[in-house]
N, C-alpha and C positions, 0 to 999 in steps of 0.2 A: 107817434109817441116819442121816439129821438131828438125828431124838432123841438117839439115842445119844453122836454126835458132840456135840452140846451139850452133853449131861451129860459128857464125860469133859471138856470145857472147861470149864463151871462147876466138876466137880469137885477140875481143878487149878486151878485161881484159889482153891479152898478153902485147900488143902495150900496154896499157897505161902503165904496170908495166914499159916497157923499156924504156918510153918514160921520164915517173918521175922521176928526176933527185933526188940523192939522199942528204940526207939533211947534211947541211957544217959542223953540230957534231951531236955525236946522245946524248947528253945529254943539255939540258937547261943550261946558265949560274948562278954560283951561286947566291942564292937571300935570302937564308933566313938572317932575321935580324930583327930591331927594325926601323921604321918608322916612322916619325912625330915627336911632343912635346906636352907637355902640362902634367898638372898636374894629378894624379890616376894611376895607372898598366896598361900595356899595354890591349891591347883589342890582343883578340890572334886570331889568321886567319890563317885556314890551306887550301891548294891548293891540290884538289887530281885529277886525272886522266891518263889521256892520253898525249903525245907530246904534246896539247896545253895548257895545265896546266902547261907546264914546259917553255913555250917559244923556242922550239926546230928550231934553225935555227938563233937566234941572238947573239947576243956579250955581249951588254949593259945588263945585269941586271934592271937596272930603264926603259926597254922596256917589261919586260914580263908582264903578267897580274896578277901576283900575285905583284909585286910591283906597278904597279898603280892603281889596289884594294886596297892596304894596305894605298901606299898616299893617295887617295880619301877619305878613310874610316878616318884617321889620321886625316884629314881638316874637316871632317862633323862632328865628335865624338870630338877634339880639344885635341885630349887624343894618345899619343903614341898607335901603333900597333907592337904588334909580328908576322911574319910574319913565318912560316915554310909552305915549299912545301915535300909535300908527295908523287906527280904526278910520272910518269915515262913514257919514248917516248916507243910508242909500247903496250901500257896499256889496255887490254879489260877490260869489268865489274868484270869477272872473277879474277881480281889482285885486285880488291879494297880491299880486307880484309887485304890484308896485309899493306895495304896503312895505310887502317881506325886503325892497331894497332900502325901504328908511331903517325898518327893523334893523338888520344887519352891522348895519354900519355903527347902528350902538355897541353890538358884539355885547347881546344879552346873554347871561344863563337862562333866565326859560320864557318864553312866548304863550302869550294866552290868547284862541283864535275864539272870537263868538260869530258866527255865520250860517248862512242857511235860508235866514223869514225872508229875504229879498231873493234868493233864488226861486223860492214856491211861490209869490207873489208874481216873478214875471214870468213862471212857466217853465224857467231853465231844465231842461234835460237833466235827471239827476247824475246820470254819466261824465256828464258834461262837467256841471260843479263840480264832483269829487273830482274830477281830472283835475281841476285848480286848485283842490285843496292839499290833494296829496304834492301836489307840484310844491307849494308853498312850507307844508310840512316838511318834506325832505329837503327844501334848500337850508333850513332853520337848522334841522339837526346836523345839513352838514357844516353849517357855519359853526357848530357846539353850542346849543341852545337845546334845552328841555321843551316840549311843547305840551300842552293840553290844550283843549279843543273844546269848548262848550258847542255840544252837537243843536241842528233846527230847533228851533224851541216849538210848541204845541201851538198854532195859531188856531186853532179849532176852539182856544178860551176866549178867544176876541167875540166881543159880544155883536157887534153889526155884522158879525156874519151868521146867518140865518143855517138853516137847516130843508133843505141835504148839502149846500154848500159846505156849511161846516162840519158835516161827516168826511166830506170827500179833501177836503182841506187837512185836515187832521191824520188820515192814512196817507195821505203827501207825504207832510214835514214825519213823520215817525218813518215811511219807506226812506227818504232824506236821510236822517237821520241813521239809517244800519245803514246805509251806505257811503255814508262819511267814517261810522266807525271799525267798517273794513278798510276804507284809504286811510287812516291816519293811523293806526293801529301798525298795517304794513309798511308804513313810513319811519316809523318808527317811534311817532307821539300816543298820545293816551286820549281816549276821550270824557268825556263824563256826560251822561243824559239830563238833557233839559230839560225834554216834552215830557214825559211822565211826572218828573219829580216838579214841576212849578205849574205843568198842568191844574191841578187840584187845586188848591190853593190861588191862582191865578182865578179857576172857575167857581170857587166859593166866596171868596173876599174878592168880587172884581175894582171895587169902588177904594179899594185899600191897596191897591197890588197892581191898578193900571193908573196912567197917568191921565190929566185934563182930555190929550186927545183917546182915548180910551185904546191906544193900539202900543204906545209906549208904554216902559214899566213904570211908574212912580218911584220915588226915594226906597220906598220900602221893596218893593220890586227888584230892585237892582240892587238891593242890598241882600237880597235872597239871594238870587241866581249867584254872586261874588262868594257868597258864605258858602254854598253849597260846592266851587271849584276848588277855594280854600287849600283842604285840604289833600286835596291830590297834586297842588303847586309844592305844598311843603311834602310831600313826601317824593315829589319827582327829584327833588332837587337833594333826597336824603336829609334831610332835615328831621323827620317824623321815618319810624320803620315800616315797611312792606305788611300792611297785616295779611296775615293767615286765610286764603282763600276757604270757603265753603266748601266741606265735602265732597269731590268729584267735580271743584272748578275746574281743575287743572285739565282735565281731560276735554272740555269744551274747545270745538272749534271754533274759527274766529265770526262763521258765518251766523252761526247759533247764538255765540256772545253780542253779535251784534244787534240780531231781533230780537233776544230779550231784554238786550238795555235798552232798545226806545219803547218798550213798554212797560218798566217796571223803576219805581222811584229812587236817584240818587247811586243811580250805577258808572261804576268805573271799567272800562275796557283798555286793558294795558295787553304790551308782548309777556310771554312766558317766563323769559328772562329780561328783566328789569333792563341789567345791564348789558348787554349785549343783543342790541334789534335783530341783529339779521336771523336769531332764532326765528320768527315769527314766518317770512316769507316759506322759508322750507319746510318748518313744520304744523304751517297753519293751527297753530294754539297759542293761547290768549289764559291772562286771569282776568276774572271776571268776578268784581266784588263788588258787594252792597256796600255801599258808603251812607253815614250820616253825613247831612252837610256841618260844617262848626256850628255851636250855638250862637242865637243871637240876643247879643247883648239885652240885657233885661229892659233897659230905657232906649230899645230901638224904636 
């Protein structure tokens, strides 16, 4: 019965590989630039990850998420953004170092990491990843950089993946997932949940919400998942204030915060004290808040 059950799992990991169309370039269009107006130096913003860091699969530029971070951030701050992307399609945790040394050298205020779907794709150890992640994490904030983190996103919405495949896929990227937002969280960055909150949505509108090869997000896709980081870029940076945690956040460990934000839509996992990280390693506690993502524009 093991046998078996393995080969009908290898055999759909086959099918879905041939079934996912492959994407219409393998690199994002270009984006880096200057963003917005307004008086003071740019605020500088770097993009690191994976294909969706980079917008893999559109045309326009003004659609990837690193340029409607940068306008959002531009209009809330009233202050020009620099925008550099560091991301690359195909990207596990494993590549962020090299990522974090382009990063750097910008000498950004805050870093936005999307990673994760390529490490449960090739099986990576989830130990293994967050060791790259948190690695990448703590060199950012030692450099003075903010970070937030768009944790695994829900690959269990990808429709060529069958079932039980895609049950077993989907407790991956969510296990993935609290376990990046205990490394980044102790590092000192913030995470925000993907899988739950574009889950839905992802699995309702697929024909709206993924792109041509059905595993990329489409324009609107990626105009989700940007809106939805949004606002925890403007509130890392004090832009936007700390809201008011829930009833008895504050009292949540950080292990607890972290499995219920890969299950629950639109959550944020920050240290205790905003401003000072090394609260979090010794006292293992976290806030942990329901976020809406920003709305999206009416004529999106």
């Amino acid at each position: 019965v093991g046998a078996v059950a393995y080969g009908l799992l290898v055999a759909e990991g086959l099918l879905a590989r041939r079934l996912v169309g492959r994407p219409v370039a393998e690199e994002g269009p270009p984006a880096d630039g200057i963003y917005g107006d307004g008086p003071g130096e740019p605020i500088g913003l770097v993009m690191l990850g994976d294909s969706t860091s980079v917008g893999i699969g559109l045309d326009d530029p003004a659609e990837t998420p690193g340029v409607i971070l940068a306008n959002g951030l531009a209009a809330v701050a009233e202050r020009p953004v620099r925008l550099t992307v560091a991301g690359m399609s195909g990207a596990e945790s494993v590549h962020l170092d090299g990522q974090v040394d382009q990063a750097i050298a910008t000498l950004p205020d805050i870093a936005v990491i999307f990673i994760g779907a390529n490490d449960v794709t090739t099986q990576t150890r989830p130990a293994q990843a967050v060791a790259h992640l948190s690695k990448a994490v703590r060199r950012l904030t030692g450099a003075g950089a903010e970070v937030v983190v768009g944790t695994c996103p829900d690959l269990g919405t990808v429709r060529p993946i069958a079932q039980p495949l895609r049950w077993i896929t989907r407790r991956w990227c969510r296990e993935l997932a609290a376990a990046q937002t205990v490394a980044v969280v102790e590092a000192g960055g913030r995470t925000v949940a993907f899988a739950d909150l574009l889950g839905p949505e992802f699995a309702t509108n697929p024909r709206e919400m993924f792109g041509p090869d059905r595993y990329h997000p489409s324009a609107r896709g990626y105009q989700q998942a940007a809106y939805a980081v949004l606002p925890s870029v403007c509130t890392a940076l004090g832009l936007w204030p700390e809201p008011e945690p829930e009833r008895g956040a504050r009292s949540k460990s950080i292990y607890l915060a972290a499995a219920l934000a890969a299950e629950e839509s639109g959550t944020e996992v920050t240290g205790s004290d905003v401003a000072g990280r090394t609260a979090v390693p010794q006292r293992r506690r976290v806030r942990f808040l329901r976020r809406r993502a920003a709305a999206l524009p009416d004529d999106a």
